[in-house]
C-alpha positions as CSV (number, residue, x, y, z in Angstrom):
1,X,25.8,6.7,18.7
2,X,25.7,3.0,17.9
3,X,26.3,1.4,15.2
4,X,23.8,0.2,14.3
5,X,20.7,1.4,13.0
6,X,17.3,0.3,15.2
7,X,13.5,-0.4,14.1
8,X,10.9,-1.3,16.1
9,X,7.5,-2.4,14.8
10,X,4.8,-2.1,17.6
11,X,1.3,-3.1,17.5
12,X,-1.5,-4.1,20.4
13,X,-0.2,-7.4,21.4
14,X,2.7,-8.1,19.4
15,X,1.5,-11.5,18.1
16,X,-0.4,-10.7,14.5
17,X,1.1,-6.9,12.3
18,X,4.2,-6.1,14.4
19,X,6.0,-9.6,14.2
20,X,4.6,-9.6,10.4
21,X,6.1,-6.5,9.5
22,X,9.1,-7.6,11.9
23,X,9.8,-10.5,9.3
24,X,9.3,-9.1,6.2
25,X,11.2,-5.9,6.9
26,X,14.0,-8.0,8.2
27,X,14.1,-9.9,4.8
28,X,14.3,-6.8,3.1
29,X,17.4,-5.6,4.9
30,X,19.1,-9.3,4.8
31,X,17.8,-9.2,0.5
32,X,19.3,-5.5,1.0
33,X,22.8,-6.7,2.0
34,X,22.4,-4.5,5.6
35,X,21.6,-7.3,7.7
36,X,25.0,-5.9,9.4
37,X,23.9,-2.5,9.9
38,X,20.3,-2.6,10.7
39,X,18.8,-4.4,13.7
40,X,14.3,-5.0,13.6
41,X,12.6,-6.1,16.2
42,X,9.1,-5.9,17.3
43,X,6.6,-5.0,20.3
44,X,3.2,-4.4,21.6
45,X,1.9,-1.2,23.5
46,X,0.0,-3.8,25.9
47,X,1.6,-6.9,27.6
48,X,-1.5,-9.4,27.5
49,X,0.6,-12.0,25.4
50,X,4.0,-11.5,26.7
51,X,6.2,-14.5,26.5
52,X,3.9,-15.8,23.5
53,X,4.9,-16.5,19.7
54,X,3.0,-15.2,17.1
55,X,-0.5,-16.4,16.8
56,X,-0.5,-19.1,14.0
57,X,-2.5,-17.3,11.6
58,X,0.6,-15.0,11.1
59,X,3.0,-18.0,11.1
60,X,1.3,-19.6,8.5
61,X,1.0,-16.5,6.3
62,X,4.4,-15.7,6.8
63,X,5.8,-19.5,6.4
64,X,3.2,-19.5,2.7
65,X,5.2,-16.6,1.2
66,X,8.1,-17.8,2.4
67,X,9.4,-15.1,5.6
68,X,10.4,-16.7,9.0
69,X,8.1,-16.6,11.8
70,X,10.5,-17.0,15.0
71,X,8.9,-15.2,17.6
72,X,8.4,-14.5,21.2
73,X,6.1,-11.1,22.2
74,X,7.2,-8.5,24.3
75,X,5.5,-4.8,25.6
76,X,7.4,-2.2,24.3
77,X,9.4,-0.2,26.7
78,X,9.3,3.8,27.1
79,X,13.6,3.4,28.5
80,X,13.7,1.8,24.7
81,X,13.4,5.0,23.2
82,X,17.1,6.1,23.3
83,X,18.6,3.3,21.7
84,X,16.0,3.0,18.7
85,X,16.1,5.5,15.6
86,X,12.5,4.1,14.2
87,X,9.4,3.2,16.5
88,X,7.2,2.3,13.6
89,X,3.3,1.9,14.7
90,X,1.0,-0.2,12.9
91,X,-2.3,2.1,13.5
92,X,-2.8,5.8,14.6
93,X,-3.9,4.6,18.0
94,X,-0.3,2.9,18.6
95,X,1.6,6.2,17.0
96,X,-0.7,8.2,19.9
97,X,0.2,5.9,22.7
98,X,3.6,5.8,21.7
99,X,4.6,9.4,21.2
100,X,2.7,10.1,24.7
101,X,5.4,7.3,25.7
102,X,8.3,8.6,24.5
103,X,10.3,10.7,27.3
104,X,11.4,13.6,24.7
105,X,10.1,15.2,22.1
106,X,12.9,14.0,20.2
107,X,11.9,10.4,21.1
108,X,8.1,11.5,19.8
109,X,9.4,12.1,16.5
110,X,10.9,8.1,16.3
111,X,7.4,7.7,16.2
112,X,5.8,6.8,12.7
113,X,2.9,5.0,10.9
114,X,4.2,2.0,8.2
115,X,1.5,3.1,5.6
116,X,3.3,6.4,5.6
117,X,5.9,4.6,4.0
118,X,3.9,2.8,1.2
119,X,4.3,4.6,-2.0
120,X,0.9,4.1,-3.5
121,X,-0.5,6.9,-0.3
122,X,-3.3,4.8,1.4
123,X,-6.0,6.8,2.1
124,X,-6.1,4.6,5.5
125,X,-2.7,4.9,7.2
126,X,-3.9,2.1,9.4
127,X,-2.8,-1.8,9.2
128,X,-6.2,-3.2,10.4
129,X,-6.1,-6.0,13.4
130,X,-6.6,-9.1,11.7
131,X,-6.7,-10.9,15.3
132,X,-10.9,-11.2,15.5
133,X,-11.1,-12.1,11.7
134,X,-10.1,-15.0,9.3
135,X,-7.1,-15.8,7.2
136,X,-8.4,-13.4,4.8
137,X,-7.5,-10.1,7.2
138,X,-3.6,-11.7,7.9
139,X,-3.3,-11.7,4.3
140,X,-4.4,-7.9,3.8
141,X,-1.9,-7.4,6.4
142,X,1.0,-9.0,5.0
143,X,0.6,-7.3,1.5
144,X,0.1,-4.0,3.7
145,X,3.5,-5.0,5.2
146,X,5.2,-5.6,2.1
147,X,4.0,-2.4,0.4
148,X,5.6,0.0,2.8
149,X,8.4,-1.8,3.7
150,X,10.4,-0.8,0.3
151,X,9.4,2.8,1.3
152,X,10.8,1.9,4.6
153,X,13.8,0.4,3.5
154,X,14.7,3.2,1.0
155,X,14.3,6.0,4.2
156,X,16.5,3.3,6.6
157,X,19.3,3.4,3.9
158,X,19.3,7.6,3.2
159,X,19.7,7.2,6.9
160,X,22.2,4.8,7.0
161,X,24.0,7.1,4.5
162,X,23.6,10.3,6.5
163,X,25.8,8.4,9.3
164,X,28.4,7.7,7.2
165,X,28.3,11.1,6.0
């Protein structure tokens, strides 16, 4: 067991909600004081913009509340699975793709949805795709992000604890 503790936020194409939530969670564990102990990263189920930073829409919303946008997309990986403890999809169809993905059923339960996280209970579990739409949908998404990632956070440190334990 390593360690450290993995998340991996996965969306289409890895360029708009899973580098988002992959910069605002990692503020949260740096604000947290677990920067040490927790490692986030991000993917995409398909690899159309591999090699690509985040489109600019997401920079600039992220830059505007102040995050960091470094980023280059990647497809997520099925041999991935044993070294992450969270695979955190951004809509119901990435949590289907990626629990029929993962080589275990063990690895299937990694699998979760971020608005599962987000104590006010959405009756939408999804994060929408801003990509098609205006500035308007990247801001949805980021205050979708930042809404579940304290939930998040709070289930990554009873985690952390359990290790220790």
């Amino acid at each position: 067991m390593s360690s450290l503790y993995r998340v991996c936020f996965v969306c289409t194409g890895n360029i708009c909600r899973s580098p988002m939530a992959e910069s605002v969670f990692r503020a949260r564990v740096e604000e947290a004081g677990l920067g040490a102990a927790v490692e986030v990263d991000s993917a995409g189920t398909g690899g159309w913009h591999e090699g690509d930073g985040a489109d600019p829409r997401t920079v600039a919303v992220l830059e505007a509340a102040g995050y960091a946008s470094a980023h280059t997309a990647r497809r997520f990986q099925a041999a991935w699975f044993p070294r992450l403890d969270l695979v955190i999809a951004l809509d119901a169809g990435h949590l289907r793709a990626l629990r029929r993905l993962a080589p275990t059923p063990a690895d299937a339960a990694k699998v979760r949805l971020l608005r599962g996280y987000d104590s006010r209970r959405p009756d939408d579990m999804d994060v929408p795709d801003p990509y098609y739409g205006g500035m308007g949908g990247f801001e949805d998404c980021l205050e979708m992000v930042e809404a579940a990632s304290e939930g998040l956070l709070a289930a990554v440190r009873a985690a952390l604890e359990e290790h220790v334990a």
